[in-house]
C-alpha positions in Angstrom: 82.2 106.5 103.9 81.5 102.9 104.2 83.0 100.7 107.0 85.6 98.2 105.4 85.2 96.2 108.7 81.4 96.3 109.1 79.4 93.1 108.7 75.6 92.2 108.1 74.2 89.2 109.7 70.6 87.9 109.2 69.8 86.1 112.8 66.7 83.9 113.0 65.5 83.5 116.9 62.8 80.5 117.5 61.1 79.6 120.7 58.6 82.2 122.8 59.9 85.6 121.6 56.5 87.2 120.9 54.0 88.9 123.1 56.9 88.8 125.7 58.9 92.1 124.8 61.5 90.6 122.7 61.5 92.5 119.9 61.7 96.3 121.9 64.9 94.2 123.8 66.5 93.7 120.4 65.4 97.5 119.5 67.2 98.9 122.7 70.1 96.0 122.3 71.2 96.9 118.4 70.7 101.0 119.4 73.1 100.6 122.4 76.0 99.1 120.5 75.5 101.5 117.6 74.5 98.6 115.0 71.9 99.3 112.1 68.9 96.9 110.6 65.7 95.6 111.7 63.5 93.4 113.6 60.3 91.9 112.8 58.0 89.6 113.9 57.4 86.8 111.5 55.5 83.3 111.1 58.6 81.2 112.7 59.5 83.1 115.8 61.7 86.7 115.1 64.0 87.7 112.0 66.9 90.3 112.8 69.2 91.8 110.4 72.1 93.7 111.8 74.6 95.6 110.5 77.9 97.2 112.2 81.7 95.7 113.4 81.8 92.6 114.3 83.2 93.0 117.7 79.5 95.0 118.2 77.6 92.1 116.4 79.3 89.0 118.5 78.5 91.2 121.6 75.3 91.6 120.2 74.9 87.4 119.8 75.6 87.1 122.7 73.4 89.3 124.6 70.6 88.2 122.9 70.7 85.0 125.1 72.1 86.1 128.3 70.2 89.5 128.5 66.5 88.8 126.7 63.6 89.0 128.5 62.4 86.8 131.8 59.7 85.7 130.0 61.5 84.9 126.1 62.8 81.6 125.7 65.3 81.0 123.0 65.0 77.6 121.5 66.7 77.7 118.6 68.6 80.8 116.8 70.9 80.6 113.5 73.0 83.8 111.6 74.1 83.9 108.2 76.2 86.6 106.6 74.6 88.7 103.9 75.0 92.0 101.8 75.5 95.0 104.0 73.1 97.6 103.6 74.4 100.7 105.0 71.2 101.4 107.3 71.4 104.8 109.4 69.5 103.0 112.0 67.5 100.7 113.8 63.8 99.6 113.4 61.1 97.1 114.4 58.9 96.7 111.2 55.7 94.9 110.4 55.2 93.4 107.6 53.5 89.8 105.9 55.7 87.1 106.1 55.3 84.1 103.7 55.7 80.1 104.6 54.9 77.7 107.2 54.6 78.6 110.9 56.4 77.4 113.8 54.0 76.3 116.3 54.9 79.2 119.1 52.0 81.1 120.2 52.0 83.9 123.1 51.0 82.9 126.2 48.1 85.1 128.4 50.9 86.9 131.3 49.6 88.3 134.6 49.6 91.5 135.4 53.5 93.4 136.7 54.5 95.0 139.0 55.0 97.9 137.1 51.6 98.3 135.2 49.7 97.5 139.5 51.9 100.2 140.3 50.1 102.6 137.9 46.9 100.9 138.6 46.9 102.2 142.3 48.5 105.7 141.7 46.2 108.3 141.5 48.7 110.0 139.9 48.5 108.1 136.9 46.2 108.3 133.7 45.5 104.4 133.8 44.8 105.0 137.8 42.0 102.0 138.4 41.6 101.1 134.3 41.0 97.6 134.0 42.7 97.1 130.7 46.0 98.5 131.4 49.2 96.1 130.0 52.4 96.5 128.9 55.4 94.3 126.9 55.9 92.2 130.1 51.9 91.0 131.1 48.2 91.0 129.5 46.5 88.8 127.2 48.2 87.2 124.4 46.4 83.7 123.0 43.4 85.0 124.3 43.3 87.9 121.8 45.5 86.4 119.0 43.3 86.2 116.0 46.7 85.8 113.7 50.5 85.0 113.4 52.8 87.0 113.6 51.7 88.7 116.7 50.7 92.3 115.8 48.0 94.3 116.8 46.2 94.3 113.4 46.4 89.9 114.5 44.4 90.8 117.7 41.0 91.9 119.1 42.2 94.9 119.8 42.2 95.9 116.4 39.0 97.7 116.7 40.2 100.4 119.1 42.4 102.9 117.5 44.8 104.3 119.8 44.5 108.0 120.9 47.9 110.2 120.8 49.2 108.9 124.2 49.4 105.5 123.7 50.3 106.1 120.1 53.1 107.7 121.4 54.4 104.7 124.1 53.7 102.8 121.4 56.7 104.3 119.1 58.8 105.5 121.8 61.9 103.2 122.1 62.5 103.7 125.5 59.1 103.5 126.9 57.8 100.2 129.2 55.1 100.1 126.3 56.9 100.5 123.1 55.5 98.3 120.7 53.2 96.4 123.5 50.4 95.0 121.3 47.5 95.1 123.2 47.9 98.4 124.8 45.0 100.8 125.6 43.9 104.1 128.0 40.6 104.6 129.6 40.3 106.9 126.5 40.3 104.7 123.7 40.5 101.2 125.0 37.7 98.7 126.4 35.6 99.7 128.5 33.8 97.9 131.5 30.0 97.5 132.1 27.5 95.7 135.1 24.7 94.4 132.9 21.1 92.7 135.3 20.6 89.2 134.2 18.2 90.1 131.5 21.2 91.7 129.9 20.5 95.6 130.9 23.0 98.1 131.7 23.1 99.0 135.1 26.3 101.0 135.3 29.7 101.7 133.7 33.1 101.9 134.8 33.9 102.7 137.9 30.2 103.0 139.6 29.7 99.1 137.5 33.2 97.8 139.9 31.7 99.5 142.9 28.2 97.9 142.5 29.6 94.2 141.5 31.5 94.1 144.4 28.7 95.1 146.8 26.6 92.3 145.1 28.9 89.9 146.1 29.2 91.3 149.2 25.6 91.0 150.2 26.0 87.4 149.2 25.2 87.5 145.3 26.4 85.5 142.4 28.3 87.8 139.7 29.5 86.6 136.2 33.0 88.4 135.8 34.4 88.2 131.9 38.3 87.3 132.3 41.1 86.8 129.8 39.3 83.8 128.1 35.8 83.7 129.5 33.6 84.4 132.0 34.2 83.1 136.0 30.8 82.7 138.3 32.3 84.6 141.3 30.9 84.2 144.9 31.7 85.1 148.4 34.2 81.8 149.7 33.3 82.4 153.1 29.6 82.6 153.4 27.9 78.8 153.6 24.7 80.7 152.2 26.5 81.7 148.9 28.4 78.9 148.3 25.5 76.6 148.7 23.5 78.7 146.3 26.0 78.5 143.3 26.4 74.6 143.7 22.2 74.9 143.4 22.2 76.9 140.7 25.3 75.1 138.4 24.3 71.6 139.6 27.7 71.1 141.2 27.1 69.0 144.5 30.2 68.4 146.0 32.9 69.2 143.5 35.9 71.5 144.7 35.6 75.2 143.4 38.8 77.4 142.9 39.3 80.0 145.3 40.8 83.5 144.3 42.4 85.4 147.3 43.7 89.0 147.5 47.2 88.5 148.1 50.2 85.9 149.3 49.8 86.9 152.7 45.8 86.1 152.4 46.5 82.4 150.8 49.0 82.3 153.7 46.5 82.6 156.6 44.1 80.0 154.9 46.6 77.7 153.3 49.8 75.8 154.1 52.3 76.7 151.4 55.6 75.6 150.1 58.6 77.6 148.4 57.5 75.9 145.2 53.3 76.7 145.6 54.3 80.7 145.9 56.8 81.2 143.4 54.0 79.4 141.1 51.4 81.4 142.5 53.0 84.4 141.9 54.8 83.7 138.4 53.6 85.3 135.0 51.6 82.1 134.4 49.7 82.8 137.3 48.3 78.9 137.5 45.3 77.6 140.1 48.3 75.4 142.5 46.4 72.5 145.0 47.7 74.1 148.6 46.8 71.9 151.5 44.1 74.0 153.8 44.9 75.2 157.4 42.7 73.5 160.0 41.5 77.1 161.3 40.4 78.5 157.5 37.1 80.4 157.8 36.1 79.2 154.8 32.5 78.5 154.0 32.7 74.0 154.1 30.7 73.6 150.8 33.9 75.9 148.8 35.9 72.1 149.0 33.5 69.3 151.4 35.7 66.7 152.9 39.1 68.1 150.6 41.9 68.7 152.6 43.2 70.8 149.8 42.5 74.3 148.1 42.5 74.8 144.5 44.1 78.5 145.6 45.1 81.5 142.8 45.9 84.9 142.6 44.7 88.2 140.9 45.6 88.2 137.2 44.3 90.9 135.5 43.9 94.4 136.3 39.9 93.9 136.7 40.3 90.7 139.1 42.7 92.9 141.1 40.3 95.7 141.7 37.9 93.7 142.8 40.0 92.2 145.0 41.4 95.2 146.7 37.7 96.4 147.1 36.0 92.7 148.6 39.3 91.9 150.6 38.2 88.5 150.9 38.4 84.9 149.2 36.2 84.4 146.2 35.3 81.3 144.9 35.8 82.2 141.1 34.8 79.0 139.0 33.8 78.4 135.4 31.4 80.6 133.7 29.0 77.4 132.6 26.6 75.1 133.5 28.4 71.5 134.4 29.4 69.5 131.5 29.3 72.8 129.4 32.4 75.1 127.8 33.4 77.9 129.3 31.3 80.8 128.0 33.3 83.8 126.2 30.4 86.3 125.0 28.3 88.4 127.1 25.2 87.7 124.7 25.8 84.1 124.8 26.6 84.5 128.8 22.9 86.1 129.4 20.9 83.2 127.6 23.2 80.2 128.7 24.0 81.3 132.9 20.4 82.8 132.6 19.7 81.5 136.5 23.0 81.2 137.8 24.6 84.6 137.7 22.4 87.6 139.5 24.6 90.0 137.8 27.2 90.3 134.9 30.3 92.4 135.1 31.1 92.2 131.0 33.8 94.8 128.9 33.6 95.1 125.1 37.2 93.4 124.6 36.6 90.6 122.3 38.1 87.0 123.5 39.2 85.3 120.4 39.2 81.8 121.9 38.5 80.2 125.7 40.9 79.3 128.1 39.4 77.6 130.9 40.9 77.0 134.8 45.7 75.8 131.5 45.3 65.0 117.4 41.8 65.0 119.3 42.3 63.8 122.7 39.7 61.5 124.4 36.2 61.7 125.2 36.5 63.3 128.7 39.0 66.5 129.7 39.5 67.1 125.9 42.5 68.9 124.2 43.5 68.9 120.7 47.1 68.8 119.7 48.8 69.9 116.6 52.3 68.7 115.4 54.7 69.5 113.0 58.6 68.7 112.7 59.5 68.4 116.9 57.0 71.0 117.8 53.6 70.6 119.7 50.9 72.9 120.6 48.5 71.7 123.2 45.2 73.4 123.3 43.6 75.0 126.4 41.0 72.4 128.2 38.4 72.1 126.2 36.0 69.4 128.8 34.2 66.7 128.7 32.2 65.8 124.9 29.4 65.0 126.7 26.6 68.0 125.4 26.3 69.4 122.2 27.5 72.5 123.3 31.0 71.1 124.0 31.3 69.3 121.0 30.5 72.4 118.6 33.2 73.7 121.5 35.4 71.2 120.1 35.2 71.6 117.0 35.4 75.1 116.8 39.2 74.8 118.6 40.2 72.2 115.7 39.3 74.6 113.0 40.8 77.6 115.3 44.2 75.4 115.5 44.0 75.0 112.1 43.1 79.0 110.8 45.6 80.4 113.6 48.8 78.0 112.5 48.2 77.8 109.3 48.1 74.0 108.9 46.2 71.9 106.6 46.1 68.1 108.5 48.0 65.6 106.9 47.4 62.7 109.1 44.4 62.6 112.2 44.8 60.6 115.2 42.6 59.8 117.5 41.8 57.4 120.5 40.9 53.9 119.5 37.2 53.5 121.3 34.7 53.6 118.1 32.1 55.7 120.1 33.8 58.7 121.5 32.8 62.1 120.1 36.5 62.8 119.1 37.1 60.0 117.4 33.8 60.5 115.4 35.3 64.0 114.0 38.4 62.5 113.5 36.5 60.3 111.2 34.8 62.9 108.9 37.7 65.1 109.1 39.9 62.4 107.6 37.7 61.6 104.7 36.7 65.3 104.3 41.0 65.9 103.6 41.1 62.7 102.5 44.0 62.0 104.7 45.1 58.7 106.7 43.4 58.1 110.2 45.5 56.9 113.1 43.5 55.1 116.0 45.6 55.2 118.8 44.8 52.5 121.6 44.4 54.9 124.9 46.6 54.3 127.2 49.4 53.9 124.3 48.7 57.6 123.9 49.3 58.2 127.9 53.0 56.5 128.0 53.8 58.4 124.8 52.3 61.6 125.9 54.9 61.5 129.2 57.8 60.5 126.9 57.9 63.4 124.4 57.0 65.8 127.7 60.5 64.0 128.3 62.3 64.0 125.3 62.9 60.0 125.6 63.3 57.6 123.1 63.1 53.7 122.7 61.7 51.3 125.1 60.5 52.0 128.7 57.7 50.2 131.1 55.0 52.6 131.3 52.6 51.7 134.8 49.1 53.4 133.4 47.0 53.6 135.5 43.5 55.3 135.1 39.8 54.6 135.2 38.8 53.5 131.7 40.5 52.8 128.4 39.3 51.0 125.3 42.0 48.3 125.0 43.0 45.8 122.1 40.6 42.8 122.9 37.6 45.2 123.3 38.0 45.4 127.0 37.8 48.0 129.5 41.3 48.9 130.4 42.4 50.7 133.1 45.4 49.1 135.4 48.4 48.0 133.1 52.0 47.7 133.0 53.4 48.4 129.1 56.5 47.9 127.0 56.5 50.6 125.0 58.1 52.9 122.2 56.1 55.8 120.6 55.6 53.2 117.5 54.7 50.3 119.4 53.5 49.0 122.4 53.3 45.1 124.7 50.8 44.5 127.5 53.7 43.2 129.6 51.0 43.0 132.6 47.7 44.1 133.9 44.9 44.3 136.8 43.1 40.6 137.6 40.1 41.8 135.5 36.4 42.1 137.4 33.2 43.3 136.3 32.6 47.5 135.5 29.4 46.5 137.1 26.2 48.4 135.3 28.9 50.3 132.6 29.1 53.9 132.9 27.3 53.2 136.4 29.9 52.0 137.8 31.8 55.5 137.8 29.1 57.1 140.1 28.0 54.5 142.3 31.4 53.0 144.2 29.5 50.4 145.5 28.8 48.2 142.5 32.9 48.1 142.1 32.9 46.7 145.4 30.3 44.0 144.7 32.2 43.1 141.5 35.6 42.4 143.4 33.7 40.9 146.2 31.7 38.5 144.1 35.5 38.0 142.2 36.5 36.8 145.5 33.9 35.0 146.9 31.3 34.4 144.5 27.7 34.3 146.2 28.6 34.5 149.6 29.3 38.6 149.0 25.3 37.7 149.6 25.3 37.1 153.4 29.2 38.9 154.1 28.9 41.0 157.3 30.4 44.2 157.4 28.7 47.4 158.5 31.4 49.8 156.8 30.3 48.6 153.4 26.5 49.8 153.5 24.9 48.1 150.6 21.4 46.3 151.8 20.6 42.6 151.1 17.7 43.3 148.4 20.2 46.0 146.9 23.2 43.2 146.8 20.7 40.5 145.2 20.0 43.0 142.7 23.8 43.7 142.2 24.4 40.0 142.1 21.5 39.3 139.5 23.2 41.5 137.3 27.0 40.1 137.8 25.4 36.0 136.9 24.2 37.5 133.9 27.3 39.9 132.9 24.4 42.1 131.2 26.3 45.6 130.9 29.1 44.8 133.0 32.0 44.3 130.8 35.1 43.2 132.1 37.9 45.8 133.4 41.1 46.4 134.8 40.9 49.6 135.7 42.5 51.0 138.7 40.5 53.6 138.8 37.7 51.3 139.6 39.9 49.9 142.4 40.2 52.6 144.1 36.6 52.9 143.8 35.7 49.6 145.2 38.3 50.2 148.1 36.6 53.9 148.4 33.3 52.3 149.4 34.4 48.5 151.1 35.8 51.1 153.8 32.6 53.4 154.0 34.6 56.2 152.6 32.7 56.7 149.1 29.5 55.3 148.2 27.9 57.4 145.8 30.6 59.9 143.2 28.7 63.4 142.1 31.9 63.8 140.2 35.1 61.9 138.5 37.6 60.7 140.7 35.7 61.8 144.2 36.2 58.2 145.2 39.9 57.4 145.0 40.5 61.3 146.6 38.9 60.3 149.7 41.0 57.3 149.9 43.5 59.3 148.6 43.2 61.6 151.3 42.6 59.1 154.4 45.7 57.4 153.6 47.8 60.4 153.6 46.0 61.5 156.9 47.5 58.0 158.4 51.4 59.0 156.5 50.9 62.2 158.2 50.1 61.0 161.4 53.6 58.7 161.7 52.5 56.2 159.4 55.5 56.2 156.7 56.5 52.8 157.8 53.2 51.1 157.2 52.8 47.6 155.6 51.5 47.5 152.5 48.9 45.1 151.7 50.3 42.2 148.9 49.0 41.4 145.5 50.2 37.9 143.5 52.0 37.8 140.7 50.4 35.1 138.6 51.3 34.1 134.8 49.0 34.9 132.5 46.9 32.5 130.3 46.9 35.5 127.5 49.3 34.9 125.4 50.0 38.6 125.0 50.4 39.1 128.5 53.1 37.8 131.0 51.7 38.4 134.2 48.4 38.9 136.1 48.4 41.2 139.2 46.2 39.7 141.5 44.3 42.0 144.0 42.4 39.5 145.7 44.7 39.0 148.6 45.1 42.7 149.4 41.1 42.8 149.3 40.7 39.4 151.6 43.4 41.2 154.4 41.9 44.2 153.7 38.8 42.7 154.9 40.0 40.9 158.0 41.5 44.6 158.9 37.7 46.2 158.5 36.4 42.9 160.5 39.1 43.5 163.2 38.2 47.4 163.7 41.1 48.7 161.6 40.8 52.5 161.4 40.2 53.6 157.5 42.9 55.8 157.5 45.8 52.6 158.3 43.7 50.6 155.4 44.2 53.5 153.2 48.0 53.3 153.9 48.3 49.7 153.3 46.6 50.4 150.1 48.8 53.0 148.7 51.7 51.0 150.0 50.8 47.7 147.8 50.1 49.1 145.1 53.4 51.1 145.1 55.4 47.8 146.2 53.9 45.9 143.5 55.5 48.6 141.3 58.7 47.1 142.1 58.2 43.7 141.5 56.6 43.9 138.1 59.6 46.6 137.4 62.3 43.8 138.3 60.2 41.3 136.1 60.4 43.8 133.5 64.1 44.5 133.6 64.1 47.7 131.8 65.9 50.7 133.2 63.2 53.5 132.7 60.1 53.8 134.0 57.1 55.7 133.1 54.2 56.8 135.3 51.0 58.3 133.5 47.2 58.0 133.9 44.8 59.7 135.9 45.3 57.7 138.9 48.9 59.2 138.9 47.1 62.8 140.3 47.3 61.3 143.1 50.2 62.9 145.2 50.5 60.1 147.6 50.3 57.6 145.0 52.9 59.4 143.1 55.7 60.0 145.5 55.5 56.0 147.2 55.8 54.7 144.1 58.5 56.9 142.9 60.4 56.2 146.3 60.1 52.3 145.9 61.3 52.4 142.2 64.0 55.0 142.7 64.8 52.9 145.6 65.2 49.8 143.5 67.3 51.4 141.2 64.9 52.4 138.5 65.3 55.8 136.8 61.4 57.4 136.8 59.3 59.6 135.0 56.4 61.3 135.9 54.6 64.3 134.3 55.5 68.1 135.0 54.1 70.0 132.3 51.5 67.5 130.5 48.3 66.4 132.1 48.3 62.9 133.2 45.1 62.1 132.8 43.2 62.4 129.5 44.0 65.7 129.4 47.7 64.9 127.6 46.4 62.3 125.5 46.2 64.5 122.4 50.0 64.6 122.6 50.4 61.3 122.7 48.0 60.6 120.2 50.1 63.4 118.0 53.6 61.9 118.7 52.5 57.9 118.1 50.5 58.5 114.6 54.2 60.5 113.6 56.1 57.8 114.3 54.0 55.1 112.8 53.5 57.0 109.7 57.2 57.7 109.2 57.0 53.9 108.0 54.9 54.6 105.0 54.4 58.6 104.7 57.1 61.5 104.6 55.4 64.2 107.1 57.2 66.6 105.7 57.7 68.3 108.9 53.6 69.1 108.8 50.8 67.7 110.3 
């Protein structure tokens, strides 16, 4: 007999609610309080109908927020009442769903507890499988080949599940009831050791037991992850390390180090509250722990870095490797520098053919690479897609330097596209003509036939740390970075903008000097520091004494040759290059093997001074002098804080206090171009902005001052979260002239 009080409501949930057990919680939720319907996955997020009394079906509302999953997050949810049904139960069905697609995709989950419990009981049938996963942890966008997220949508579609897992699959109250990817040593992936040629050695257990004595005898072993393969080594053996910075053609660049436990990181690392309950989240993230003085770790894992780029055990298969070394392992990038992340074991054999002695490879299929978490820029490429007031942000896809990147590139546009399905309606890009990215922008744009929106650089920054904030309007945005391709065809880098995401005023920048030699300049500190010397005092930088700068006479008449003639030196601002210049005046940094190695040693020598009771250091002083651009109100001067810092080295100042002083300007300077500005908000974005004690002085002097600040927290600073701003600004400008039509 039908229920005169009963009620059907169709509930539409948006926000992360697939791949993290949302739709068994619903299942469990609806079954409890005796209502009928369904749930199913669908291209927007999850559709529920539910039908029963309506005290059952506000309890029901309700619970869906306060009760849903650690890992769900509800962003949006809406009901409507429709025509009941009569169900006689409760059901999670699959089926095609038609229309545009929320941009929400599943994110890759560490391993639980629950599913290492099983992985360490003998007891259980998935006792030391690799592969195990449940609704709460495994891989997610590393599988997805398709929305909504079904198995049929993943790379596990190939292996069929046998009747035990077919059953957990389909049994309501089972930790694995509907969990996607879920697989048994009997009918999931399995794992191999393959020699370097690309020959089995061994499978499954004997091919964990043999990588691991490989790297215990000091060997380089390619391990295939979640979204690629890692290069591991032993983190404590000089000889090792050494060997893999040989063989990748990595001098001096910090590797990532993956320990055993907490309690492991803790003996080698100093960590906070915050840098464990990171560590040990879901996400699972690499997190920048500052190093103990006493780790045995080999010197060559991080050389002069006071920090670790520390992480934990993700998967099941990094986990039983770890239980069986019981050591740190540096585990970097599976590729040669410059190069993506390789995700085939094929393509792993020809292109770390010379690196890796060994490969540890499964048959699981990675659908796209994650490496370490609109087109971006030229270096630390993303790509960003938008539509309505969504965002997705692609994994790191590198620098566009090789051909193999940019085919990498491209290959995560067109991936974007399949997986979302979204056909461009506007492309954005970053203004400089040459980059790779903005190349592709321009044939993707005529291909669609669609408008293109050049975006200057560091336009894109400010807006990028604005959406990440949900703010709107005008704000000063201090950008500072090492390169930019501004408005007049200069080299940007150190500037102070007014700024909305439609619009943008240089309200002030660097005193410009010469990016001495071009792209040059980035490796060789030095030349920066004959370009602000010769800014400062022309040709006597010839004959200047000072033995902590160590540039010969014939090698500073060369340098000088080359600044008369401004021959591929353009002019910059770029703070980057400041910190450069500063790196090697103080004999800190004289030659860069990678991007930013200069400004982290003066990075780290001036927080090695704070440290050491030097909070209330004097900061050097910069000038404040009007501009003669008419599109610029102010110059910062550097060349007093250069001509004290100077005297300092001449007087025996130790590096670390002229570090200090450094910081300690720049940040004051802050301040006074903030009270010049007179705008309440301020935004801090660039690359320069990585650095901690950078960040935190000149958040304290602002804050100090009054001024509400903003910094990123979820975004990259550098050009990493430039897609996003790219995205955002080409929105708002084409809202002038184009409906978006909630695509893009």
């Amino acid at each position: 007999m039908r229920n005169l009080l009963a009620q059907r409501l169709r509930v539409e949930v948006e926000g992360t609610v697939q791949g993290v057990g949302f739709r068994p919680f619903v299942y469990r939720l609806a079954r409890e309080l005796g209502l009928t319907g369904w749930v199913q996955n669908t291209r927007n997020g999850v559709f529920i109908e539910v039908e029963g009394d309506l005290p059952a079906i506000e309890t029901f509302l309700q619970r869906l927020r306060t009760d849903a999953p650690a890992l769900a997050s509800i962003e949006a949810m809406s009901t409507s009442v429709i025509t009941i049904r009569e169900d006689v139960s409760f059901s999670i069905v699959s089926r095609a769903e038609s229309g545009q697609r929320t941009l929400v995709i599943p994110p890759d989950l560490a391993t639980c507890r629950a599913c290492l419990g099983e992985l360490f009981d003998a007891k259980d049938r998935r006792f030391r499988y690799p592969f195990l996963t449940c609704t709460q942890c495994g891989p997610r966008y590393s599988l997805l080949t398709a929305i909504p997220y079904e198995r049929s949508n993943t790379t596990m579609v190939g292996f069929e599940l046998c009747f035990s897992c077919r059953a957990e699959y389909e049994t309501e109250v089972d930790r694995r009831f509907h969990a996607e990817p879920i697989a048994c040593p009997k009918c999931g992936p399995r794992l191999y050791l393959w020699d370097e040629q690309g020959h089995e050695i061994a499978g499954h257990e004997e091919a964990l037991r043999r990588a691991s004595a490989l790297l215990e005898q000091g060997r380089i072993v390619a391990v295939k992850g979640l979204g690629g393969f890692q290069l591991w080594v032993d983190a404590t053996s000089a000889e090792a390390v050494q060997l893999l910075r040989d063989r990748k053609r990595r001098p001096e660049k910090p590797f990532a180090v993956l320990f055993p436990s907490i309690e492991a990181v803790r003996s080698y690392c100093q960590l906070s509250v915050e840098e464990e309950h990171l560590l040990c989240s879901p996400q699972a993230p690499i997190v920048l722990a500052r190093k103990r003085r006493d780790a045995a770790l080999a010197d060559a894992v991080a050389p002069g870095n006071p920090y670790l780029g520390v992480l934990l055990p993700a998967t099941p298969l990094h986990h039983l490797l770890m239980a069986s070394l019981g050591r740190p392992m540096v585990a970097t990038s599976g590729n040669r520098s410059e190069e993506p992340i390789v995700t085939d074991e094929r393509e792993a054999v020809v292109r770390l053919k010379g690196i890796a002695d060994a490969l540890l490879v499964h048959d699981r299929p990675i659908a796209r690479p994650v490496d370490d978490s609109a087109v971006g820029g030229h270096l630390k490429n993303t790509v960003a897609v938008l539509t309505g007031n969504r965002v997705v942000l692609s994994q790191h896809l590198g620098d566009l330097s090789t051909l193999e990147a940019d085919r990498a590139f491209r290959q995560a546009v067109a991936d974007l596209q399949r997986l979302l399905h979204v056909k461009p309606q506007a492309i954005a890009c970053d203004l400089h003509p040459d980059y790779r990215s903005t190349s592709f922008a321009r044939e993707l744009a005529a291909t669609l036939s669609v408008p293109l929106v050049s975006v200057q650089h560091h336009h894109a920054h400010v807006a990028s740390c604005m959406a990440e904030h949900k703010l709107d309007g005008e704000v000063l945005s201090i950008v500072w970075d090492g390169a930019g391709y501004g408005g007049d065809g200069q080299v940007w880098g150190g500037e102070f903008l007014i700024a909305s995401y439609r619009q943008f005023s240089r309200f002030a920048h660097l005193r410009p000097f010469r990016l001495l030699g071009g792209e040059a300049a980035m490796k060789e500190p030095s030349r920066s520091t004959a370009a602000v010397l010769w800014e400062l005092m022309g040709e006597d930088m010839l004959e200047h004494q000072l033995p902590s700068w160590r540039v010969m006479h014939d090698q500073r008449e060369k340098l000088a040759s080359v600044l008369r003639s401004g021959v591929a030196s353009p002019w910059t601002t770029s703070m980057g290059r400041l910190f450069d210049a500063v790196a090697s005046l103080t004999g800190l940094c004289h030659q860069a093997s990678f991007e930013g190695q200069a400004a982290m040693a003066v990075q780290f020598a001036g927080e090695q001074e704070v440290e050491a009771g030097g909070v209330t250091v004097e900061g050097y002083s910069m000038d404040l002098v009007p501009s003669d651009s008419p599109d610029t109100k102010w110059t910062v001067d550097w060349r007093p804080m250069i001509s004290a810092m100077l005297d300092n080295l001449c007087k025996g100042y130790r590096r670390e206090k002229i570090a200090a002083r450094f910081h300690v300007g720049l940040a004051e300077a802050t301040v006074r171009l903030a009270q010049a500005a007179g705008l309440p908000r301020v935004v801090l974005t660039g690359g320069c902005f990585q650095n901690r004690l950078l960040l935190s002085l000149v958040r304290q002097q602002l804050e100090a001052a009054g001024f509400t600040v903003y910094s990123h927290a979820l975004v990259p600073p550098n050009d990493g979260g430039l897609s996003l701003g790219q995205a955002v600004v080409a929105a708002q400008q084409l809202k002038l002239t184009v409906d978006m039509g909630g695509r893009a």
